[in-house]
C-alpha positions as CSV (number, residue, x, y, z in Angstrom):
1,X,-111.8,-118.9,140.6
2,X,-112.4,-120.3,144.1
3,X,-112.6,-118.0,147.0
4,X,-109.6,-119.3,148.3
5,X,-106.2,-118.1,146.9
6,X,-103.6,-120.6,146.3
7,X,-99.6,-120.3,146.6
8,X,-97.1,-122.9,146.1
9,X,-93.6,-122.0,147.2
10,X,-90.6,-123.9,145.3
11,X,-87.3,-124.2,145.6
12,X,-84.7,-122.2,143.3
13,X,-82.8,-125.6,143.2
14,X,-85.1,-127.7,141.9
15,X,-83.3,-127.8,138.5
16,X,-80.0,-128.3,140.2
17,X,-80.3,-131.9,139.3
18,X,-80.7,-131.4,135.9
19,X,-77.9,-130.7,133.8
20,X,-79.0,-129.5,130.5
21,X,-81.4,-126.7,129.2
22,X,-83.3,-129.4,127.6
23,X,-84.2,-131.3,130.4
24,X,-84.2,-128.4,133.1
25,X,-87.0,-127.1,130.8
26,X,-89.3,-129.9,130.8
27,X,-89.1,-129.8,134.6
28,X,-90.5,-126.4,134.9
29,X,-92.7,-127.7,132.0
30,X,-94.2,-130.1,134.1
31,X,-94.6,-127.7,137.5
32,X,-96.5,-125.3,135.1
33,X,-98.8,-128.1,134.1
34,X,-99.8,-129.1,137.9
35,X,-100.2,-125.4,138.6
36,X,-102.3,-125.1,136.1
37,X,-104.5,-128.2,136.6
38,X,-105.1,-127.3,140.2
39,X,-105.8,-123.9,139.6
40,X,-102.9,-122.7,141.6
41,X,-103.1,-119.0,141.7
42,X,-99.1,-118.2,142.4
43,X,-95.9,-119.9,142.1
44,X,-93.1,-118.7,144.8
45,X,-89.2,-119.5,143.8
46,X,-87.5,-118.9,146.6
47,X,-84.0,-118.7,147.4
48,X,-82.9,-122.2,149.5
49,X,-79.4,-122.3,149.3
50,X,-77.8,-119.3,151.1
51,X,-73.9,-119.6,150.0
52,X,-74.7,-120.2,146.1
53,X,-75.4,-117.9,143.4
54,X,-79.1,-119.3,142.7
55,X,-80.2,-115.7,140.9
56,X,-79.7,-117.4,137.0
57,X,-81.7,-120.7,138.5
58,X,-84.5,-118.6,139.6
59,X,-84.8,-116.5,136.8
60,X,-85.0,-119.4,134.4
61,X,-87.3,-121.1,136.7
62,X,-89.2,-117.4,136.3
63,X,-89.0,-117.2,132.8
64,X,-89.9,-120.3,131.6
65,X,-92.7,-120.6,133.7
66,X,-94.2,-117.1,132.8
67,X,-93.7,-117.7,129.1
68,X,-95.9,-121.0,129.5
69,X,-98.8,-118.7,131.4
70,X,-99.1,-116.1,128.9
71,X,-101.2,-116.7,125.7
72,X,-100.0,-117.9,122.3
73,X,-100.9,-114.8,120.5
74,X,-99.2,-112.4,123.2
75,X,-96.0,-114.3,123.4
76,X,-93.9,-112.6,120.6
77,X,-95.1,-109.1,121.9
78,X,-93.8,-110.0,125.7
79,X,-90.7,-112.4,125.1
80,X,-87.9,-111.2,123.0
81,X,-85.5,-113.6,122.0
82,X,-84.0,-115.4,124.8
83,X,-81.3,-118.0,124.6
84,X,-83.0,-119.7,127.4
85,X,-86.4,-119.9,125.8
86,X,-84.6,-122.6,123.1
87,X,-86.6,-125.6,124.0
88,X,-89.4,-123.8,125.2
89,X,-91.2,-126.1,121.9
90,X,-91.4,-129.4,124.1
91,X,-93.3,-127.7,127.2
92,X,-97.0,-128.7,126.8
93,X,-99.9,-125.6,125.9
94,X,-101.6,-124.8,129.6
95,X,-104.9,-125.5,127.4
96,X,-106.3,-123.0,130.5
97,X,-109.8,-120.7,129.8
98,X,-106.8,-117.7,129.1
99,X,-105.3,-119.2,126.4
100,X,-108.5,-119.7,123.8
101,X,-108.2,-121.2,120.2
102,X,-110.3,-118.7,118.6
103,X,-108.7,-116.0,116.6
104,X,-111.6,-114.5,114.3
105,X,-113.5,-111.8,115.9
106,X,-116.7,-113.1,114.2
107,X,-116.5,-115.8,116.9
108,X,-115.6,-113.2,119.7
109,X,-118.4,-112.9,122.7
110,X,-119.9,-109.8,124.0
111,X,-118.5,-110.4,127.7
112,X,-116.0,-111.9,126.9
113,X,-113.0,-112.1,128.9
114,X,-109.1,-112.0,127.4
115,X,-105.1,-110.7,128.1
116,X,-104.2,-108.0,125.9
117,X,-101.4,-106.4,125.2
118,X,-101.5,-102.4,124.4
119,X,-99.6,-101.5,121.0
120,X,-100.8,-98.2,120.2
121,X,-102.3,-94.6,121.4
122,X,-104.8,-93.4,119.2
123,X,-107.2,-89.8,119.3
124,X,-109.9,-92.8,120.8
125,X,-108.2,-94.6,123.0
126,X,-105.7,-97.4,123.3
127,X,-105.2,-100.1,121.1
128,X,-104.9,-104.0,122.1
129,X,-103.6,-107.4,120.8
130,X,-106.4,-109.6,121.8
131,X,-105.6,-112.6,119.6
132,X,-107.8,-111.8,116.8
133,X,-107.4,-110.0,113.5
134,X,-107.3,-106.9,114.4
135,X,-106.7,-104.6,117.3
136,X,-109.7,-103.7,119.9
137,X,-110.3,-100.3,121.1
138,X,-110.1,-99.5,124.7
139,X,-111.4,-95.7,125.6
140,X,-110.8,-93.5,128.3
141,X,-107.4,-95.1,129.6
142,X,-103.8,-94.2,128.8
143,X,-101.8,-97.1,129.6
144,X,-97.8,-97.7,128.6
145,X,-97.3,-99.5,125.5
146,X,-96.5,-102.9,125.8
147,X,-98.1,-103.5,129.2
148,X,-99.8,-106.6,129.4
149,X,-103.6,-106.8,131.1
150,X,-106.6,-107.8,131.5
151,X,-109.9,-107.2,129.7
152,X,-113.7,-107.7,128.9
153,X,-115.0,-107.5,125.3
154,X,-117.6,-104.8,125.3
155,X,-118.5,-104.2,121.9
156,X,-118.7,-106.2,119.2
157,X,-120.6,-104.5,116.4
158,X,-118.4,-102.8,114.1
159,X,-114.9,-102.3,115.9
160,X,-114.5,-104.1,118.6
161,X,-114.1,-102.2,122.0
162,X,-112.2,-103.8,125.4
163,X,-112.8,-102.7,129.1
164,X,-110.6,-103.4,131.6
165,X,-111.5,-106.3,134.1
166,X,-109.9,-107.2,137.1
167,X,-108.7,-110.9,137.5
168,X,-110.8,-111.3,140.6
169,X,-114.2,-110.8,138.9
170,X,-113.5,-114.1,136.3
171,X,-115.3,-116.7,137.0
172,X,-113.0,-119.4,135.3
173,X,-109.4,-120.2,136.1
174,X,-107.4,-117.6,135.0
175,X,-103.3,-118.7,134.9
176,X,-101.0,-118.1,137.6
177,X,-98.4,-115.3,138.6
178,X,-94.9,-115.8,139.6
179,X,-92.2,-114.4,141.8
180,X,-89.1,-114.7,143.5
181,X,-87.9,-114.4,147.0
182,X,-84.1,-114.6,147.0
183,X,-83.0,-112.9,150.2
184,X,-80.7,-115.2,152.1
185,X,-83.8,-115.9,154.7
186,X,-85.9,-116.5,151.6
187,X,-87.8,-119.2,153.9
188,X,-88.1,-117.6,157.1
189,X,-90.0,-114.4,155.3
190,X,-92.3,-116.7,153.5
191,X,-93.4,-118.3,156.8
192,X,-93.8,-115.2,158.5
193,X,-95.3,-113.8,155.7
194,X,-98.6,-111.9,156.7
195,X,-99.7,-112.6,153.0
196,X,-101.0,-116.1,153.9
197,X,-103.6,-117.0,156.8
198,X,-102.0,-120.6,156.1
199,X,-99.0,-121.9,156.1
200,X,-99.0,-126.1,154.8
201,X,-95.5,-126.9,154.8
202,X,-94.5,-130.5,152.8
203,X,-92.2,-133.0,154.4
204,X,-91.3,-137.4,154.1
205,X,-91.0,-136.1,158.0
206,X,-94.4,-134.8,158.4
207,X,-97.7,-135.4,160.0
208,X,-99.5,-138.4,158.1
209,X,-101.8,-136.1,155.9
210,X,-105.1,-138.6,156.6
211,X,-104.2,-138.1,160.4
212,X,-104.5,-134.5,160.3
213,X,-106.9,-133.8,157.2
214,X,-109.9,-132.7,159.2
215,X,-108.4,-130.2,160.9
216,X,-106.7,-129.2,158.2
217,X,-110.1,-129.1,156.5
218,X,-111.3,-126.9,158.7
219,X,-108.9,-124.4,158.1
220,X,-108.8,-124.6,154.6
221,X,-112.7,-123.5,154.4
222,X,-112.0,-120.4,156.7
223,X,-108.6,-119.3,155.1
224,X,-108.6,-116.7,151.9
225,X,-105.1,-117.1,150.9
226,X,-102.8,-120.5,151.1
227,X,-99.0,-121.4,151.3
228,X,-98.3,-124.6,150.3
229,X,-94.6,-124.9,150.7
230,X,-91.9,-127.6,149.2
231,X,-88.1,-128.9,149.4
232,X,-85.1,-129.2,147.5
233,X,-83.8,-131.7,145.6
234,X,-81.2,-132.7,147.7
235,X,-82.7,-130.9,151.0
236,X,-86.2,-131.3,153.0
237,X,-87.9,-128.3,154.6
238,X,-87.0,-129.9,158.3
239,X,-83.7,-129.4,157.2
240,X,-83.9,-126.1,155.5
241,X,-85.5,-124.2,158.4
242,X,-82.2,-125.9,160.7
243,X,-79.9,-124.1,158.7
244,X,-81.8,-120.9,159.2
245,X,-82.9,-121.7,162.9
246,X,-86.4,-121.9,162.3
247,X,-88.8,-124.0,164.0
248,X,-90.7,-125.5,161.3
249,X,-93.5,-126.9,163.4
250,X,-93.6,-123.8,165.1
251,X,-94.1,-121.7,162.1
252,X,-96.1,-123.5,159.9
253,X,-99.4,-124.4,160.7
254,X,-99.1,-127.9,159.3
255,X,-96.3,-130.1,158.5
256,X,-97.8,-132.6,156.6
257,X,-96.3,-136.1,154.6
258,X,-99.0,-136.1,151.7
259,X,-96.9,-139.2,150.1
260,X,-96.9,-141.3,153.1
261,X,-95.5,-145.1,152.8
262,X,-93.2,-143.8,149.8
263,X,-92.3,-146.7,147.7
264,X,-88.8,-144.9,146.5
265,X,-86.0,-143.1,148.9
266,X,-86.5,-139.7,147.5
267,X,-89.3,-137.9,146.0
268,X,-88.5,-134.9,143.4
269,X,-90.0,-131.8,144.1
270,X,-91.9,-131.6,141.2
271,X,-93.4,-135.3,141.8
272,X,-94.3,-134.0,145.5
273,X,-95.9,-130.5,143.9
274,X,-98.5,-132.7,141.9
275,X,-99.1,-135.4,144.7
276,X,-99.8,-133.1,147.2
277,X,-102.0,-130.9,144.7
278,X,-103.9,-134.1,143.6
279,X,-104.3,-135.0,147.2
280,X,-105.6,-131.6,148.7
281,X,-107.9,-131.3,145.2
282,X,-109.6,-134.5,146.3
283,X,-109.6,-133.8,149.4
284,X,-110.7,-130.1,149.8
285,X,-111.6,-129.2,146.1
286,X,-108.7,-126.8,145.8
């Protein structure tokens, strides 16, 4: 993992122009792909339109996109049957470093990293779905049933023994979280968020990224955790922060056109997500 942590922020809409489950699916299929290839560490939905119900949009958006994160062999333990998980067959495997092939425990590596999932208590210790034949031993921890984490193999003589290992010390890219922000003022709080030492909003009305890619450079190197921030379908950010009365140039610290000379009137959020993430990887090594 890079030392810089890596946000994108998406708008709850951006399946309103998709009408079926089908179709609404292999959108979020392909935001979860650019994530992943740019080693985005967390995807935002936030709430963009304040006089609709977007709750069910965003927790399909959610859903959908956490099911694709979590590992093959963890999936039937985590998602129970789901009406909304139906075509979840034509998303595309992440293929990440969390999501290995190898289910023997002959082939397992001391120091290994993997997610678990607890699915016992035992006299010993806990016991965890690692993908493999059979459950790993983790000692000296009591933790719920059913919770998912992270671990390091630690043994693998005999029964094999787990640790837990915190996300932070992997050196590989390790999948992305996800969350909502729904309040009304979903957009405001992100860019006043004090979670982010930079704020990169997105816009067709934005600052020409190769005029501004030096400086922005040069904040990119010094900041520890990113914003990169997106429109709606039907809506830019410029117009967005109008409804709300925020100053968009005022709160983020760049406004930036990474498409510049567009060749087609519109560009769909998810087409701007991977642009913009191709872009800055080139550029900065994101």
């Amino acid at each position: 993992m890079g030392k810089n942590k890596l946000a994108v922020a998406i708008p709850a809409s951006v399946i309103s122009d998709t009408p079926h489950l089908r179709e609404k699916t292999s959108k979020i299929g392909l935001i979860g792909r650019a994530a992943a290839i740019f080693r985005v560490n967390e995807i935002i939905v936030y709430r963009d339109e304040s006089q609709a119900n977007q709750q069910p949009q965003a927790d399909l958006i959610v859903t959908l996109l956490r099911y694709m994160e979590t590992p093959q062999y963890l999936r039937k333990r985590l998602f129970k049957l789901d009406p909304r998980l139906k075509y979840v067959g034509i998303v595309p495997p992440l293929r990440t470093p969390h999501h290995p092939l190898n289910k023997k425990i002959a082939n397992l590596k001391l120091g290994e990293y993997r997610e678990a999932v607890v699915t016992a208590a035992t006299p010993d210790g806990m016991l965890v779905d690692i993908g493999v034949e059979a459950p790993a031993l983790m000692r000296g921890r009591h933790i719920a049933v059913g919770k998912r984490l992270t671990v390091k193999v630690a043994k693998i003589d005999g029964r094999v023994e787990v640790q837990t290992a915190n996300r932070e010390e992997i050196p590989e890219y390790w999948g992305y979280e996800v969350a909502q922000v729904m309040e009304n003022d979903a957009l405001s709080r992100l860019l006043l968020s004090r979670n982010f030492d930079l704020k990169v909003a997105t816009s067709k009305k934005g600052v020409n990224f190769r005029d501004v890619a030096e400086k922005l450079a040069q904040k990119w190197e010094k900041a520890s955790s990113i914003l990169l921030l997106f429109g709606s379908p039907k809506k830019g950010l410029y117009e967005l922060a109008s409804e709300l009365e925020i100053n968009l140039d005022a709160q983020a610290d760049f406004v930036v056109n990474t498409i510049p000379e567009q060749g087609t009137e519109t560009v769909r959020t998810e087409e701007a997500l991977l642009a913009t993430l191709a872009v800055l990887n080139a550029q900065f090594g994101v």
